[in-house]
N, C-alpha and C positions, 0 to 999 in steps of 0.2 A: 201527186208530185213524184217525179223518179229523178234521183240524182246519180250521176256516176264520176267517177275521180281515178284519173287513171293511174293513181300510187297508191292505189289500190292492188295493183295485177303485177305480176312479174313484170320484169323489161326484156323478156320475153316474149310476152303475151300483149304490151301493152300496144305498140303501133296494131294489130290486127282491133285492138279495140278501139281504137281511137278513128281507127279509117268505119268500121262498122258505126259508130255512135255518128259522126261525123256525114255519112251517107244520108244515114235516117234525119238528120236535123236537118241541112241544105238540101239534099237529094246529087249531094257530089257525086262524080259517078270515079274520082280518083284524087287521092288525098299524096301530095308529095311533103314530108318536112323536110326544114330547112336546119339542118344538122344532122347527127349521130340517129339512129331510130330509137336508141334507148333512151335517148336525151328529149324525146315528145312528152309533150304535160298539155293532159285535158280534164276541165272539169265542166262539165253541164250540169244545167239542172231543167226540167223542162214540166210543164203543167196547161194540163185544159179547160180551158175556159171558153166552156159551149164549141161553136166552133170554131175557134182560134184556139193554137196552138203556141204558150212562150216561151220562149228557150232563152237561159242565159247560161253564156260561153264564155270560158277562158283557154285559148289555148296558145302552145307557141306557134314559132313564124311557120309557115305553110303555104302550099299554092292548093284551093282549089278549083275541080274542075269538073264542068259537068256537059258531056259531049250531046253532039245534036240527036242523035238517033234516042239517046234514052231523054231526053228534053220532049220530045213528041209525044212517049210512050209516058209522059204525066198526069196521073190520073187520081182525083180530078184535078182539073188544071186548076195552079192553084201557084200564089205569089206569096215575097216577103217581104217585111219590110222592118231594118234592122240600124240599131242605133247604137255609135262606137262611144266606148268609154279607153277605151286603150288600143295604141297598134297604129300604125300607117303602114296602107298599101293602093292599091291600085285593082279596082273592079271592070273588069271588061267587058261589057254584057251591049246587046241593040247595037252595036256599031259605036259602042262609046268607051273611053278608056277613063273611069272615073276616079280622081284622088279621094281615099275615104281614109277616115281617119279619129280620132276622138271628136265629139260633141256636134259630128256629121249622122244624116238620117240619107239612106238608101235602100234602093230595091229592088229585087230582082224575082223577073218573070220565069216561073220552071218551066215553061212549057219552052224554052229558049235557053241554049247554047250561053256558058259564063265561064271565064276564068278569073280567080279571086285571086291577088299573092298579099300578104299582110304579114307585118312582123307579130311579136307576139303580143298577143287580142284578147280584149275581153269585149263581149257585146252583146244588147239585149236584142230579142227578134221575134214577132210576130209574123205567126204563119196561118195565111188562110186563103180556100177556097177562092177561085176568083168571082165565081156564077151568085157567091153571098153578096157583092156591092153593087149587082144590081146594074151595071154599067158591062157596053159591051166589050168584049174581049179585045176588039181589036181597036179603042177609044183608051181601056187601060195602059195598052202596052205603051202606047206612041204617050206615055205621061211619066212612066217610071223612071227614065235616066233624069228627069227631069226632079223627080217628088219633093229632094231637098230643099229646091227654090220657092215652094210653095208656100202662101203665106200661114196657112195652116201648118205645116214643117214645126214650129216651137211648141203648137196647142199638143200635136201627139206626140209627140218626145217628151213635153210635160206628164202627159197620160203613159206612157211606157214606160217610163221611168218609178212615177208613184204606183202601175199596176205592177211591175216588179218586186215593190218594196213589201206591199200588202200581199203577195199571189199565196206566200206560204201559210195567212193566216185563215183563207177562207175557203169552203169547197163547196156542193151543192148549190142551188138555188143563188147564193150570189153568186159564184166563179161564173155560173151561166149568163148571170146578169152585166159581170163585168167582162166576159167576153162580147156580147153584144154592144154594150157602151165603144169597145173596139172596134168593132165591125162599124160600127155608124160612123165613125170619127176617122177609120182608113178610108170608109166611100167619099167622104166630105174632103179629105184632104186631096184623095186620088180626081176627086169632079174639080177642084180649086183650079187644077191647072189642065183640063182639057180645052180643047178648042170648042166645046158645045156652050155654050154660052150661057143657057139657062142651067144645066146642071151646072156651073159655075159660079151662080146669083143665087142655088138654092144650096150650094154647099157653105160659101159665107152667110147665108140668112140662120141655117140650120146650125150652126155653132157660135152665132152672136155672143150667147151670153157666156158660154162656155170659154170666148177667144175674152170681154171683157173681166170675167173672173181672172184670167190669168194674169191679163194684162193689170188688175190694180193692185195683184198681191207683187207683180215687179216694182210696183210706183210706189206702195204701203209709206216709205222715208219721205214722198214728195208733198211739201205741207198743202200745195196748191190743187191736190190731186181733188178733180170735181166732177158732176156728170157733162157737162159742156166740154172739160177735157176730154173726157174718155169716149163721146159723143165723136170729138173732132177725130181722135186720133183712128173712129172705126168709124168712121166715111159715112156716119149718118144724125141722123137728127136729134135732138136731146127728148124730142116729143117719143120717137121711136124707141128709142132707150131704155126710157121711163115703162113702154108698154111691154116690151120683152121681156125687161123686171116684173114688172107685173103678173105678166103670167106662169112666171117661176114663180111667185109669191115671194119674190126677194124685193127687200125696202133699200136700193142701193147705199144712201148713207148711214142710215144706221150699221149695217153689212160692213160697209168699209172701216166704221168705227171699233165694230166687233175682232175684225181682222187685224187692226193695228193693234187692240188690246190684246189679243191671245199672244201677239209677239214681243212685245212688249213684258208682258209675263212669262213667257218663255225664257226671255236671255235676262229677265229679274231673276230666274232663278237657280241658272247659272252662272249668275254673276257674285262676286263678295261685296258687301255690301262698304260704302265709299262715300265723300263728301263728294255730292252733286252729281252722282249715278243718279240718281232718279230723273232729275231735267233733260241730263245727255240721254237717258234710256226714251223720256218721253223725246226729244226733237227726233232722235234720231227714229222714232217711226210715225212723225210726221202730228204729231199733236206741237204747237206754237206757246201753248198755255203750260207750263208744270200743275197749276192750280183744277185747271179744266181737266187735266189727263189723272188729276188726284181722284178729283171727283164722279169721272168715267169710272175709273179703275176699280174704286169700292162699291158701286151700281153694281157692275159686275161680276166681283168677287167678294164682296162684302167685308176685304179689309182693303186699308190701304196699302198703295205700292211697297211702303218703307218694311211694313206688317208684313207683307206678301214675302217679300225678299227675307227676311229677316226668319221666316217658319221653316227656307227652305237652305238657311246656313245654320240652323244650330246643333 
């Protein structure tokens, strides 16, 4: 992990560092702020995992830009793709002028010409090789102004986000593991939206259960949440479902049961404890029963809800 923070360095010194950190992360090949030079504030932090590379960024408003000539001389060719928590601007890249902005997911090709302007940013970004997804060069490109729209678009911004959260607590052997978990999951999203048809069939079959996981821990409050729904809502069969479970060795309702009890326990224990917390805490993640969610609850944790809450206010 290497962090740098540019209140750190004289204001002096500080734009020449900030254009140098700044080159190295995007490959800008020219960094303009938007104000005073002494008034730029950057902080990254950046970590590898196998090979992807994560960088998160906060910086102020800025344009950059990375001209054609050193775009070509990209070596190896090699994309990103980065997700805004703060900042609206406008990404120029393929012939597109794209609005980017918080809880938007974009991409851009190095081996190709971009002008970035953004107020001031903060954002997570995943950089890697293009030759690792296995997809050809010129199949990616004609996908990336596009990547946002993908139906995969939430499943990796779910993943960039939580691999963010976790990057600073692991290194060896997992960081390699959970760069590759990346690399599988940019080719899947980047195949979602080519025009190739079959790598398009095998990039939704290949994060099925990955796209259903995410989607029941959204639904967790809906009491009706079932495998026939979650069947319909991923455009396949509940026979099919059942077998993708299967071969993760995941038992979907008990799974889901587990899932609503962790949270459930969760916000029991920061909550104060109250006449009729425990029923609003059960419906609200999707148990109908208080009785039933009594009774899950100490299965699983060996006290009861009231017990649970009550160990974690005294």
């Amino acid at each position: 992990m290497q962090v740098l923070d540019s209140a750190t360095v004289s204001p002096k010194e500080r734009l020449d560092m900030v254009v140098e950190s700044m080159a190295s992360a995007a490959r800008a090949t020219a960094f303009t702020p938007k104000g005073p030079d002494d008034q730029v504030r950057l902080t990254i932090s950046t970590w590898q995992l196998g090979a992807v590379d994560l960088v998160d960024a906060a910086c102020s408003a800025h344009t950059l830009r990375r001209g054609a000539h050193e775009a070509a001389d990209d070596e190896p060719p090699s994309f990103i793709l980065t997700y805004g928590l703060r900042g609206a601007g406008i990404h120029s890249h393929l012939g597109r002028d794209l609005p980017v902005g918080p809880s938007q997911l974009w991409s851009t090709d190095l081996t190709a010409p971009y002008v970035h302007q953004i107020e001031d940013t903060r954002t997570v970004t995943a950089k890697m090789a293009i030759a690792t997804l296995g997809i050809p060069h010129d199949l990616v490109r004609k996908t990336l102004v596009h990547i946002g729209e993908s139906p995969l678009a939430p499943l990796f911004v779910n993943h960039l986000t939580e691999t963010r959260r976790v990057a600073h607590l692991i290194d060896g052997p997992a960081s390699v593991a959970l760069g590759t978990a990346t690399l599988s999951l940019a080719r899947a999203l980047v195949a979602s939206i080519t025009d190739d048809e079959r790598l398009g069939r095998e990039a939704l079959e290949d994060t099925l259960l990955l796209r259903v996981q995410a989607f029941v821990r959204r639904h967790l409050g809906d009491a009706a949440l079932d495998a026939e729904t979650i069947a319909v809502a991923h455009h396949v069969s509940v026979r099919h479902l059942y077998k993708v479970c299967a071969r993760a060795e995941l038992r979907l309702e008990q799974w889901i049961i587990r899932e609503r009890l962790a949270r459930a326990a969760d916000e029991l224990a920061r909550t104060a404890p109250a006449r009729g917390t425990i029923t609003a805490v059960a419906r609200r993640w999707g148990f109908t029963s208080s009785s039933h969610f009594t009774t899950r609850f100490r299965a699983a944790y060996e006290v009861s809800p009231r017990e649970w809450q009550a160990l974690h206010h005294r």
